[in-house]
Structures are given as C-alpha cells and as structure tokens.
N, C-alpha and C positions, 0 to 999 in steps of 0.2 A: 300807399300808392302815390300819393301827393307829394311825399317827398323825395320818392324815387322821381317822379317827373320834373319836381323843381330842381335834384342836383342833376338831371342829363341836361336842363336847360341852363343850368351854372356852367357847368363842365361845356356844354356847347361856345358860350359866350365867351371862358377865355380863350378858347380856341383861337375862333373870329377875331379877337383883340389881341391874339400872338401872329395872326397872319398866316397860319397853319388851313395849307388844305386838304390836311390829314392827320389823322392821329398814331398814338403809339398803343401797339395792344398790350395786354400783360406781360408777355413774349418781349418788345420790345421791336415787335417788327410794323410795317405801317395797314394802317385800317385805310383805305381808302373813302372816299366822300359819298355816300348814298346816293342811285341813279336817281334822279330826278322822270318820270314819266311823260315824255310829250309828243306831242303831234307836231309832223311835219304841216309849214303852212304852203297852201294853194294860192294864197288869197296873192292876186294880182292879175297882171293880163298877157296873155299867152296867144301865139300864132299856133294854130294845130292842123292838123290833116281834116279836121271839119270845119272849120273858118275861124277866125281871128274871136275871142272871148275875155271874157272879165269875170273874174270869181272871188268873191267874198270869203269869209272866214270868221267865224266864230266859237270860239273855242272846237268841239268836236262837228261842227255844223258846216257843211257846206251851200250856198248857192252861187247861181251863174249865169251867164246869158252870154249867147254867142250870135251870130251873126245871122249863119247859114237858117231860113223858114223860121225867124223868129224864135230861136233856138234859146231854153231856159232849161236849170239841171236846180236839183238839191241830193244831199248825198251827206253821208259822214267820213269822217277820217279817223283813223286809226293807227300811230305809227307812221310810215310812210307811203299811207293806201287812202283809197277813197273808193267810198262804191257809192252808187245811187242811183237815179233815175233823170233822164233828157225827156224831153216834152218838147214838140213843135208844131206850128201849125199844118205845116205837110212833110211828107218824107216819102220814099219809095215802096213802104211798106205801112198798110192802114192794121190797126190793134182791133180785134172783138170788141173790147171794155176799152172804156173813156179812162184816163188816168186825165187829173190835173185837168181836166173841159177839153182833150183832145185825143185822139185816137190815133195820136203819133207820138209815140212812147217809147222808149227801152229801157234796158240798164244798162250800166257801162261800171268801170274797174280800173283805175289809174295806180301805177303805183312809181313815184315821184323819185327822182334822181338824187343821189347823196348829197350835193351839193344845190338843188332844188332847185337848178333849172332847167331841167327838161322833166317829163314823164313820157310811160309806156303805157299802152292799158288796148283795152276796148271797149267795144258796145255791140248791143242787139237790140233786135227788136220785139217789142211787146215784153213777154217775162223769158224770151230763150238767155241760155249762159251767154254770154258777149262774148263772141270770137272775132268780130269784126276790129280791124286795127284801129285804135286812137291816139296819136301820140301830141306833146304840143312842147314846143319850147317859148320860156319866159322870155317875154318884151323886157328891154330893159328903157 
C-alpha cells in the first residue's frame, strides 16, 4: 500500500512539473482534476432587509451581529447555504425558552448567490421553519 501511495504521489508531482491540469487515462482521453470540496464564504458586511451586518467565517462556522435590537446570529455553512440561529435583545415576537440569555430567538437559512454577493434566505421565530423573507447584498 505504501508504494502504491508513493507512485500516485510521483505520478501526481510530474504532473504539476509538466503544468498539466489533467491527465491522460489509459484510453488516452483526459481525466479531469478532482473536485475540491468547499464552502461558499459569508464572511464580510452586508446591507439586508434586517439592517446593515458583519459576518465572520471560519471554516464551516458562522457568526455575526447586525444592527437591528442588538442583533447576533451563529450558524454553519454548507456549500452555498447557511442555517443557524439570530438572537436579540427584543423582536416582535417573545420565545417560551431563553436561547443564548434571551427570548428573542429564531432560525433563519440563507442561501448565497453564485457570485457571492447577494443572498436569499429567511427566518422565524423561536424554532418555527423560517418563512419570513431575509435577503442582503454585499457592501463593497
């Protein structure tokens, strides 16, 4: 097994040293480059239909804070998605259960433009599906 790994990492290496980004199969036709897996990124600051925000990014981790009642979120991403949870100090609608020291809670669901700067998404409140519209375009 050892040396199967060291020649895919020979054979990888003249590759990169021939400036190829791709190979030939047995066939003689091209292999293309293995997908790489990644997250689209949020992280920066965005004008939205709930107030103006700033989102961080860490690998799959989201957090954020926006303007509107002291507005803070964390969330994950996936692809070109984010889900998570918003927390404020008031909103229109009070939660049973304290999330995060406040009773002003939802989830929300963004899912981020090909070009990453705008998203679509929603939110709700306490634990309902988020149908509520949320969208925001990137500050440049």
């Amino acid at each position: 097994m050892k040396a199967q790994i060291a020649a895919f990492l020979a054979a990888g290496a003249i590759l990169a040293l021939a400036g190829s980004a791709s190979a030939q199969g047995d066939q003689g036709q091209t292999v293309p480059p293995p997908e790489t897996s990644s997250s689209a990124s949020f992280a920066g600051d965005w004008t939205t239909t709930e107030s103006n925000m700033s989102v961080t990014q860490q690998g799959a981790d989201l957090a954020g804070t926006y303007v509107k009642s002291g507005g803070r979120l964390v969330g994950e991403v996936a692809g070109n998605q984010a889900v998570g949870y918003w927390y404020q100090d008031v909103a229109d609608q009070a939660c049973d259960t304290q999330r995060s020291g406040t009773n002003y809670w939802g989830r929300f669901t963004w899912t981020l433009s090909a070009d990453g700067s705008h998203f679509d998404g929603s939110y709700s409140y306490c634990d309902a599906d988020p149908t509520n519209a949320w969208t925001g375009d990137r500050q440049n």
